[in-house]
Each structure stands twice: as structure tokens, then as C-alpha cells.
C-alpha positions as CSV (number, residue, x, y, z in Angstrom):
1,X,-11.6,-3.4,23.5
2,X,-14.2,-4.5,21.7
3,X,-13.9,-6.9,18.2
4,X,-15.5,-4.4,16.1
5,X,-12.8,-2.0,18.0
6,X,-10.3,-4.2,16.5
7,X,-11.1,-4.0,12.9
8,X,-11.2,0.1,12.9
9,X,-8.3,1.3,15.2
10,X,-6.2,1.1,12.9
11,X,-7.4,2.3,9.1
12,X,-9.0,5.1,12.3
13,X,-5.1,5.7,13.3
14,X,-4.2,6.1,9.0
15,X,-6.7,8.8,8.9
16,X,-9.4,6.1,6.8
17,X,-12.5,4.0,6.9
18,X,-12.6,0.3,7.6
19,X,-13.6,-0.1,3.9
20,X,-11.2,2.7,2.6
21,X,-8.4,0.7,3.9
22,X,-9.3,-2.9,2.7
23,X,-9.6,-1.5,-0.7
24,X,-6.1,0.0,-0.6
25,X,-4.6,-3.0,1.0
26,X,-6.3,-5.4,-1.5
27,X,-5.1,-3.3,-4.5
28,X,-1.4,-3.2,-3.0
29,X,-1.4,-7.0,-2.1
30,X,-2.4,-7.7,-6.0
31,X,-0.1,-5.3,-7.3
32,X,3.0,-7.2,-5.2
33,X,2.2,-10.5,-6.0
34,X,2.0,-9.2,-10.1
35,X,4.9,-7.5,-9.7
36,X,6.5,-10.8,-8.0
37,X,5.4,-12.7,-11.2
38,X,7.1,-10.3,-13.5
39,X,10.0,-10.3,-11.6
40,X,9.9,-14.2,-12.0
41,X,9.4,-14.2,-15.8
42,X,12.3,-11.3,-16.1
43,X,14.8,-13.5,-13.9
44,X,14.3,-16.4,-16.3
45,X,13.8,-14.1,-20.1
46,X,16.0,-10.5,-19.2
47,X,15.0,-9.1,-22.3
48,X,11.5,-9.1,-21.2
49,X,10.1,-6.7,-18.3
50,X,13.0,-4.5,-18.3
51,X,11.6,-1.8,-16.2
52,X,8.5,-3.1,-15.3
53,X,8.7,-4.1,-11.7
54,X,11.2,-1.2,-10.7
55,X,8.6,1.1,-11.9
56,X,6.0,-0.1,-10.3
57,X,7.6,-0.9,-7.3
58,X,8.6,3.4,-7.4
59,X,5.2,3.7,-7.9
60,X,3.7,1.8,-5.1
61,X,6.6,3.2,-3.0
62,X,5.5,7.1,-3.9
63,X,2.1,5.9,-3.0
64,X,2.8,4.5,0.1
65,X,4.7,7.5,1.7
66,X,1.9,9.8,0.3
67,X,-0.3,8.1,2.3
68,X,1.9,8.1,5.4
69,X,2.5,12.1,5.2
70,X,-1.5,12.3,5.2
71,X,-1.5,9.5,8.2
72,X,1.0,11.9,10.3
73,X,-1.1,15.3,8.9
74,X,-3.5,13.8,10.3
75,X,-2.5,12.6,13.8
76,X,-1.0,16.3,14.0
77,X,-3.9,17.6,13.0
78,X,-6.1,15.6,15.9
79,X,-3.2,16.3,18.9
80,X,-3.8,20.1,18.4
């Protein structure tokens, strides 16, 4: 296996480019770590951020297994 083999098999396997996939991960990774902030600030103020986090985390979450249903369409899709 080659290394450039190494960077694609995988977004390749989710139905994506190289590039498609970084973006997605970056933007997820950013979203977590804001939403692990808020979750931070709500833990130590309650009254601020009430729903903040768990709606975004059901967000990200919806996301997430949207884009696993198009990752299994897709192996289905190339198996036939």
C-alpha cells in the first residue's frame, strides 16, 4: 500500500475526496471542542448555555448519521 494510498482509503470507503473529508473533520473537531467550552462555562454559570451544547451536540449527531446512511448507500451501491 502505498502512502498516498493511505491518506485516501478511507474518505474513498465514506463515499468522499481526500479534501471533502478534512474539511468535514476540521469543522466537526472545532465544533466539539466549542461545544466542550460551553459545556465548561454552563457547568460553572447554569443559567447560561441552557440548551446550547445539547443542540448542537443533536445537530452534529443528525449530521453524522446522515453521512453514514450516504457512506453505506454508497458501499451498496458499488457491491452491486
Amino acid at each position: 500500500m502505498s502512502l498516498s494510498d493511505v491518506f485516501i482509503k478511507h474518505p474513498q470507503d465514506a463515499g468522499e475526496s481526500y479534501w471533502q473529508h478534512l474539511c468535514f473533520t476540521l469543522r466537526a473537531g472545532c465544533a466539539l471542542i466549542v461545544i466542550g467550552l460551553v459545556l465548561l462555562i454552563h457547568g460553572i454559570f447554569p443559567f447560561l448555555f441552557v440548551h446550547t451544547a445539547s443542540c448542537k451536540i443533536e445537530s452534529l449527531c443528525d449530521e453524522l448519521q446522515a453521512r453514514r446512511k450516504k457512506c453505506e448507500e454508497t458501499k451498496r451501491q458499488e457491491a452491486a
